[in-house]
C-alpha positions as CSV (number, residue, x, y, z in Angstrom):
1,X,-37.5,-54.6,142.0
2,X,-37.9,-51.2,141.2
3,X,-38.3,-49.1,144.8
4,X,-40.4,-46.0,144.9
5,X,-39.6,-42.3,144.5
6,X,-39.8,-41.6,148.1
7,X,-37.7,-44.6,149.6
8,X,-33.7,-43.5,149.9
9,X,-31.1,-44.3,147.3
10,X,-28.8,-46.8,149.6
11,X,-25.1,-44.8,150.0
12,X,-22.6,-46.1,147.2
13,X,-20.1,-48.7,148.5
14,X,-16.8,-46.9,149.5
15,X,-13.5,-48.9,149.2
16,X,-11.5,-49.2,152.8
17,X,-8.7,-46.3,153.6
18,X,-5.1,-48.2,153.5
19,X,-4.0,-48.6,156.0
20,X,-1.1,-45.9,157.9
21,X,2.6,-46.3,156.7
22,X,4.4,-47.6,159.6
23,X,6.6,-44.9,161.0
24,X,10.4,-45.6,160.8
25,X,12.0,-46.6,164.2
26,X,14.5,-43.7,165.8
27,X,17.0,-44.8,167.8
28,X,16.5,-42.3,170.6
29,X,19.8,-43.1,172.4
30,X,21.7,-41.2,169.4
31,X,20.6,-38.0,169.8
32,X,21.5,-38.0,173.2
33,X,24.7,-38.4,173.1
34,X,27.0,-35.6,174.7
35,X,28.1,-32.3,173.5
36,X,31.7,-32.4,173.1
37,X,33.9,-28.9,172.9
38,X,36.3,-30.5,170.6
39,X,33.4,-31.5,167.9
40,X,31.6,-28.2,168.4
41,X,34.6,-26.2,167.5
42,X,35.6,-28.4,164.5
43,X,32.0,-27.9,163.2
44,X,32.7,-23.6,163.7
45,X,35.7,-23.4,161.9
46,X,34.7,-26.0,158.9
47,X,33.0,-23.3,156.6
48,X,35.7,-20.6,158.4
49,X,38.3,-22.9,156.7
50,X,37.0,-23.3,153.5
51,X,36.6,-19.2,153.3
52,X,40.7,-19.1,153.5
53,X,41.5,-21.8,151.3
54,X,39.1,-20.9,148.4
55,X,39.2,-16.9,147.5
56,X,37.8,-15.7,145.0
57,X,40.3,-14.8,142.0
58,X,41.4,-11.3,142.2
59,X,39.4,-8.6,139.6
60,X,41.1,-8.0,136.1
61,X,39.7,-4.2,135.7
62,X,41.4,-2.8,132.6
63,X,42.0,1.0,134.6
64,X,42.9,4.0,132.9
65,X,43.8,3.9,129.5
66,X,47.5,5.6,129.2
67,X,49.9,6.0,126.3
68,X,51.8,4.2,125.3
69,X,49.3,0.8,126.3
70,X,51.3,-1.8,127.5
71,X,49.3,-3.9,125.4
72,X,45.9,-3.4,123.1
73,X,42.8,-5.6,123.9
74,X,41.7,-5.1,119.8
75,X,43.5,-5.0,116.6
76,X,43.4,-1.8,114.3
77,X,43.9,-0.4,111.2
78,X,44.3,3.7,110.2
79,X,42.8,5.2,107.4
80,X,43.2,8.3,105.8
81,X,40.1,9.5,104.3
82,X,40.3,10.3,100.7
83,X,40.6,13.9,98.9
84,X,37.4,16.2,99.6
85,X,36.4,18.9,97.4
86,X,38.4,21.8,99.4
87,X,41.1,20.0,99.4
88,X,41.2,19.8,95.4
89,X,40.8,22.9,95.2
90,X,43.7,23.1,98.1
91,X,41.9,25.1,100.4
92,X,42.3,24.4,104.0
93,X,38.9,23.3,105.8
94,X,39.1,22.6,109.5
95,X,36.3,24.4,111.0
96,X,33.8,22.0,112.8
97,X,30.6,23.8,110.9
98,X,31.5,22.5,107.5
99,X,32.3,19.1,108.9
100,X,28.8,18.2,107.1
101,X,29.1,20.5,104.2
102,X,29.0,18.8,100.5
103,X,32.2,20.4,99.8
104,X,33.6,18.5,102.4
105,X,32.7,15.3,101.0
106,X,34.8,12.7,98.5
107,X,36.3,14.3,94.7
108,X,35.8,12.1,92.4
109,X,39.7,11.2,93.1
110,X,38.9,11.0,97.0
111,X,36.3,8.5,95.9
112,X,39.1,6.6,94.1
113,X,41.8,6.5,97.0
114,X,39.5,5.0,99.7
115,X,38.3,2.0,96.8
116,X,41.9,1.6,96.6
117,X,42.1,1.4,100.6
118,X,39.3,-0.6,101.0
119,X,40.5,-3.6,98.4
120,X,43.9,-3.4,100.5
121,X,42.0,-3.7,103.7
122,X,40.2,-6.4,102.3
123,X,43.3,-8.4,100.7
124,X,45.1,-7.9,104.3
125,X,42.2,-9.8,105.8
126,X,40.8,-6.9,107.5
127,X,37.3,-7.9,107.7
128,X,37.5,-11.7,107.4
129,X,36.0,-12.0,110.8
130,X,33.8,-9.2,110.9
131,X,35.2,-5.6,112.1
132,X,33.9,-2.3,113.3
133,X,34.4,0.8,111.1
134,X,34.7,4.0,112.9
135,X,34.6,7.4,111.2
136,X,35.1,11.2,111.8
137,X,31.2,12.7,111.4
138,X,32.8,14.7,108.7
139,X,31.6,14.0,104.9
140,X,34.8,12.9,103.5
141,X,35.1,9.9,106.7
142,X,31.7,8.4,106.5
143,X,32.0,8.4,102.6
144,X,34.9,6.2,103.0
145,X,33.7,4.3,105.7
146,X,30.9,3.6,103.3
147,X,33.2,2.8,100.8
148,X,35.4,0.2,102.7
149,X,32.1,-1.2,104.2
150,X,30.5,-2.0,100.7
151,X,33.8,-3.9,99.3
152,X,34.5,-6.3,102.0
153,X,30.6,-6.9,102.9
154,X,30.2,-5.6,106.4
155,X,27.0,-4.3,107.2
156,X,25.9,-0.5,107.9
157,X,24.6,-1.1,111.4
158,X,28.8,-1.2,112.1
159,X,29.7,1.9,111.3
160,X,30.1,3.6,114.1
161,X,30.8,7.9,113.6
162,X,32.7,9.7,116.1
163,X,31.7,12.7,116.6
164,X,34.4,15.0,118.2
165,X,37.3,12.9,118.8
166,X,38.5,12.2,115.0
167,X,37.7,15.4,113.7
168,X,40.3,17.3,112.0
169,X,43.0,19.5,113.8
170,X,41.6,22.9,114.3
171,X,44.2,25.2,112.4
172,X,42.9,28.6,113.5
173,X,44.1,31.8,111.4
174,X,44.9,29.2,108.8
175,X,41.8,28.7,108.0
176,X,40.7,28.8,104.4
177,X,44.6,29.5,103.5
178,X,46.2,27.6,101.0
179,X,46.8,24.1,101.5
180,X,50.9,24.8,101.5
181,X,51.2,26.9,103.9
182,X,50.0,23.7,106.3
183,X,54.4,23.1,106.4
184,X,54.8,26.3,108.9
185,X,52.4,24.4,111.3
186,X,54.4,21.4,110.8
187,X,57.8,23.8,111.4
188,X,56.2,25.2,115.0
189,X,55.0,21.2,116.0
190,X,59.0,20.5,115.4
191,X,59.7,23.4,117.9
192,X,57.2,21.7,121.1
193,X,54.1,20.1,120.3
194,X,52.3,22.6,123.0
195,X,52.5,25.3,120.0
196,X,49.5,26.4,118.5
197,X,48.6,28.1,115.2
198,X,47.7,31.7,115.5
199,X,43.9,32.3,116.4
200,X,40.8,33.3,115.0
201,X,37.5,34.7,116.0
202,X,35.3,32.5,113.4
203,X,35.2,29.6,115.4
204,X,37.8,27.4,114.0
205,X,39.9,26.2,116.9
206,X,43.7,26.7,117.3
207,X,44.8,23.1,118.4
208,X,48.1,21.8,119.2
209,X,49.8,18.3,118.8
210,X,48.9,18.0,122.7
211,X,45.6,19.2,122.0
212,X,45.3,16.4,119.5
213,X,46.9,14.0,121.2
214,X,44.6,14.5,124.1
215,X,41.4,13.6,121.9
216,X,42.9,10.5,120.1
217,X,43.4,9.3,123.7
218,X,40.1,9.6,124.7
219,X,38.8,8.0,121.3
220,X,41.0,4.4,122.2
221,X,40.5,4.8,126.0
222,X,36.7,4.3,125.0
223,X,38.2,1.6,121.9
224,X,39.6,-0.1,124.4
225,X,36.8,-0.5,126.7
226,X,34.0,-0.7,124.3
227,X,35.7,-3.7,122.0
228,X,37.9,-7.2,123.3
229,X,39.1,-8.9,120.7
230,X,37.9,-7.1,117.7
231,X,39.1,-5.3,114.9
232,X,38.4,-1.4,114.4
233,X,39.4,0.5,111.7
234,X,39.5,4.1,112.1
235,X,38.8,6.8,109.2
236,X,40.2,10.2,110.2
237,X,39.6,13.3,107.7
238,X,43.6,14.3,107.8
239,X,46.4,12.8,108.5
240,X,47.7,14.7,112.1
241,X,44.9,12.6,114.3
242,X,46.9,9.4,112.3
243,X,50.2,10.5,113.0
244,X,49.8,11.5,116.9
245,X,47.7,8.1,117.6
246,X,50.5,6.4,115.7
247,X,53.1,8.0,118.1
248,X,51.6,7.7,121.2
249,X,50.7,4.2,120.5
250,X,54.7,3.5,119.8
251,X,55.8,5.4,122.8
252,X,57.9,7.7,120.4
253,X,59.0,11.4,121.3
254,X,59.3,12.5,117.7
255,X,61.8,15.1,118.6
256,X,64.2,13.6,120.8
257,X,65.6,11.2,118.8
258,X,67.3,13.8,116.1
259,X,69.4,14.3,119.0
260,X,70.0,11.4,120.7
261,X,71.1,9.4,118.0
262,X,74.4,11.3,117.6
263,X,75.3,11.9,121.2
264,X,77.8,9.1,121.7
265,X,79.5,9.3,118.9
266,X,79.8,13.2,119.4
267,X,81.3,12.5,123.3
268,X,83.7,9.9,122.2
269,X,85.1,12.5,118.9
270,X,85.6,15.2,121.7
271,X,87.9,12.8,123.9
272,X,89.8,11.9,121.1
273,X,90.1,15.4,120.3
274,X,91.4,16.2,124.0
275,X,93.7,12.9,124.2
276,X,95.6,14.2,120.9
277,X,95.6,18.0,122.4
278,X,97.0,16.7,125.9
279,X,99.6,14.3,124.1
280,X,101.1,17.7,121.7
281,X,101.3,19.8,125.4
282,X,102.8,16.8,127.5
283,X,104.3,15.0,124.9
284,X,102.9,11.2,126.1
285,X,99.1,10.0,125.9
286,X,96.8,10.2,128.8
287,X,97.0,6.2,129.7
288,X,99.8,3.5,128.2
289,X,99.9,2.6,124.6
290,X,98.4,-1.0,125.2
291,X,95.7,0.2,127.5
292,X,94.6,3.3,125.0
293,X,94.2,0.2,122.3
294,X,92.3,-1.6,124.3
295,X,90.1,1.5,125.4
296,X,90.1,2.7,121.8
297,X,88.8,-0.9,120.5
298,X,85.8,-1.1,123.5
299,X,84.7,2.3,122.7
300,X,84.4,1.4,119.2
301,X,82.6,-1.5,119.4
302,X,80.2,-0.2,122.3
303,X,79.7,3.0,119.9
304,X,79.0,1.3,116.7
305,X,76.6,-1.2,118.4
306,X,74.3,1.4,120.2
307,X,74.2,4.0,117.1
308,X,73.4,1.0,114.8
309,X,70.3,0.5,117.7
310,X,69.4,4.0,117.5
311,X,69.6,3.8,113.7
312,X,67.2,0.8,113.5
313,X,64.6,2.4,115.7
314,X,64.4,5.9,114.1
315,X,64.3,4.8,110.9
316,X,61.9,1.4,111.2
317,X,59.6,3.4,113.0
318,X,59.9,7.6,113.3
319,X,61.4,7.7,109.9
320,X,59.7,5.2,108.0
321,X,56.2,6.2,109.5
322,X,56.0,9.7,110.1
323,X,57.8,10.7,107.1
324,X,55.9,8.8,104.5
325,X,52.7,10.3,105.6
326,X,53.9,13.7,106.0
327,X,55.6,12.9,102.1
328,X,52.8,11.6,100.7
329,X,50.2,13.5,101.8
330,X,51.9,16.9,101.7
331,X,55.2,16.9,100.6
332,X,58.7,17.5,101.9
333,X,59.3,20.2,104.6
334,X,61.1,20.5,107.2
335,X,60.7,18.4,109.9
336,X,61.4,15.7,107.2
337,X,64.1,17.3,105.9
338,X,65.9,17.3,109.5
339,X,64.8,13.4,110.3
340,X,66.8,12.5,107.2
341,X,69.3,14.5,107.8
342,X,69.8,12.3,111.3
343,X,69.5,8.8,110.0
344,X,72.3,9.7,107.4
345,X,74.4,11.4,110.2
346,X,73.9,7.7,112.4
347,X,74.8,6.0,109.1
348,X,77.9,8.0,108.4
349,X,79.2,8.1,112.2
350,X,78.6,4.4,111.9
351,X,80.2,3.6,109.3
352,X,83.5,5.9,111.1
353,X,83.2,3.9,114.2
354,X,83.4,0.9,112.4
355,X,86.1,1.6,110.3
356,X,87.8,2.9,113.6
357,X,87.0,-0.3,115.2
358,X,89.3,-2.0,112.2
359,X,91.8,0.5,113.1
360,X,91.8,0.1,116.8
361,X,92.0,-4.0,116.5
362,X,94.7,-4.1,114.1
363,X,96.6,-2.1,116.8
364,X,96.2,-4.4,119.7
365,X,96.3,-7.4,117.7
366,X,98.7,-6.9,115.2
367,X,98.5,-9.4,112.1
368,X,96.6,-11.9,114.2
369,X,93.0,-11.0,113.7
370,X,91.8,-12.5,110.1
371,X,88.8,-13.7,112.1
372,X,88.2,-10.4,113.7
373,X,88.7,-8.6,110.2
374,X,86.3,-10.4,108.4
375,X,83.7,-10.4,110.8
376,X,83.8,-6.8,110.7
377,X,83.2,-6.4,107.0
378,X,80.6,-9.0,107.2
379,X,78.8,-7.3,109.5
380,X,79.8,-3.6,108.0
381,X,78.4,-5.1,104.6
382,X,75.0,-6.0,105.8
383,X,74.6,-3.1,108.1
384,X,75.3,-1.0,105.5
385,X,72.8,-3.2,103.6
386,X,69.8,-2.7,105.7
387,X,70.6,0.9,106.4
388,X,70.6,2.0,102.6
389,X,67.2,0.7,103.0
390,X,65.7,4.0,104.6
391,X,68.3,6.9,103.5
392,X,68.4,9.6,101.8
393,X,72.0,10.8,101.0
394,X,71.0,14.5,99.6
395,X,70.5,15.5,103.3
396,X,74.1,14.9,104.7
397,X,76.0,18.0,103.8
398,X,75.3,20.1,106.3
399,X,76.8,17.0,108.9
400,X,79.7,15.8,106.6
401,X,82.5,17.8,108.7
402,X,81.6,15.7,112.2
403,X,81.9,12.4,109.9
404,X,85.2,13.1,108.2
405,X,86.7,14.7,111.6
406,X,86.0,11.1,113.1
407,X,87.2,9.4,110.2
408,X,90.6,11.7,110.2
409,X,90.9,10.5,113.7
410,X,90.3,7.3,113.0
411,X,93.0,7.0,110.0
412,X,95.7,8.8,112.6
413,X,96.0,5.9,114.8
414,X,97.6,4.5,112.3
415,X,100.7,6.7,112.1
């Protein structure tokens, strides 16, 4: 039946709500059961507790970066830029204003060495995992950094140039001089490394080796908190920035050690000198005979052993490092002249004490000591071995007469 426009549309049918959820039963009687002091202070001290037993682990902040570093956080690699064009033409450059300049940049030999140092870079692995490259602003550094990037594949966006920090030591009234005359700097640096070339009003600073070694600090302090785990190699227009990291990295006084090499066996010469002086006056020796050979054979030993220390640590790293860059790059002069002159001077009063040493135990032990004999000429034979290694002979002259007094001494216990 159809119903008219005017009657009502009935309301549409409308399912039933569902009925409520019943509400879960609380058992009332436990939440009233009593406060206790003994449960309310336990549930205090819970978190208190857990504060103590579980600190946090203490901060590992790196600090001030002092030299020498007790250990580096990245690996690194010095480079020596190549030859520029003033130095072909063995001028000296070191004024900041022609860091830039085009005469500044690569020769056409400058271009060759850093190729040469970047395939060595590359065959020692350098790069294998990536590294960052950072160069002095000046020409001849970002040209090599460019170099070495290019032949072992690292991109641009890692080179990294320093702009102050590498830049080449300020030589003052030496500026524009010719490239010899760098060995008097070297001969006032061997004097204190506070002294400073003489200065000059263009603008080219006067810088010292503590000058220096102030701003290679600075450059690894921010190395060392920039990088972690990484390997930087570092392109420095001349070789001073090279030498002073080098050094302070080592912990190595570059003076001291021309001195203290030589010191023991200088003290123990002088008592000998004074027992033979006190026996001709008195006419008996300063302790008994059997006592004197067992004095004469601890002091040998102790002697030789320390001066063949000092031996292996000026000439593995003072000698072998500073020297060769200094050679290399500009010759002998002579600060190198006198570091050879030391290591030979070790070598010699070594090779003394030991032969004294031979003396001393044949003494004390009379014909029993084949196994104390040949144990020293073993070990005589490869000292001597590994010492040849980094000595120079033509420097000893002017030391022989210590070397032969100790070995006359040494041959007179025999008498």
């Amino acid at each position: 039946m159809l119903s008219s426009p005017s009657t009502p549309a009935p309301p549409p049918l409308l399912s039933p709500p569902p009925p409520p959820l019943p509400l879960p039963k609380f058992h009332h009687h436990l939440l009233l059961l009593p406060v206790r002091r003994r449960r309310l202070l336990a549930s205090l001290t819970a978190p208190l507790l857990q504060l103590l037993l579980v600190s946090p682990s203490p901060a590992r902040a790196r600090g001030l970066f002092r030299m020498p570093p007790a250990r580096l956080a990245n690996r690194y690699f010095l480079v020596r830029a190549g030859e520029s064009v003033y130095e072909t033409a063995g001028v000296l450059r070191t004024n900041p204003v022609a860091k830039t300049s085009v005469d500044s940049g690569l020769s056409p030999e400058g271009a060759r060495q850093a190729a040469r140092a970047a395939l060595e870079l590359k065959q020692m692995g350098a790069c294998e995992d990536s590294c960052w490259i950072w160069p002095s602003i000046t020409q001849q550094s970002y040209q090599a950094a460019e170099i070495i990037a290019s032949v072992n594949s690292i991109d641009r966006s890692r080179i990294v140039p320093e702009y102050s920090f590498l830049d080449a030591r300020g030589l003052g009234a030496f500026e524009g001089r010719n490239l010899g005359s760098i060995s008097e700097v070297y001969e006032s640096d061997s004097l204190s490394p506070d002294n400073k070339p003489p200065p000059v009003d263009d603008g080219t600073p006067n810088e010292s080796v503590a000058d220096v070694f102030v701003r290679v600090t600075q450059l690894m302090s921010i190395l060392e908190t920039q990088y972690s785990g990484d390997t930087v190699i570092i392109v420095s227009p001349d070789s001073d920035n090279l030498s002073v990291l080098q050094a302070g990295l080592v912990g190595l006084d570059l003076r001291r050690y021309l001195v203290a090499v030589n010191v023991l066996a200088f003290a123990y010469s002088a008592f000998q000198v004074c027992e033979k002086i006190y026996r001709k006056i008195c006419t008996r020796h300063i302790m008994s005979r059997r006592m004197g050979c067992y004095f004469d054979l601890s002091m040998d030993q102790a002697s030789r052993s320390l001066i063949l220390a000092y031996l292996l640590m000026s000439a593995s790293s003072a000698a072998a490092s500073r020297n060769d860059v200094w050679v290399s790059r500009f010759g002998s002069d002579g600060f190198t002249h006198k570091a050879n002159a030391s290591i030979a001077m070790s070598f010699l009063a070594f090779v003394a004490l030991a032969l004294s040493s031979l003396v001393s135990a044949y003494k004390l032990f009379g014909r029993n000591i084949t196994f104390l004999f040949s144990f020293q000429i073993c070990s005589v034979a490869t000292y001597i071995s590994v010492c040849l290694l980094d000595i120079s002979i033509r420097n000893v002259w002017g030391i022989a007469p210590f070397c032969c007094l100790q070995v006359c001494l040494s041959m007179n216990r025999v008498s």
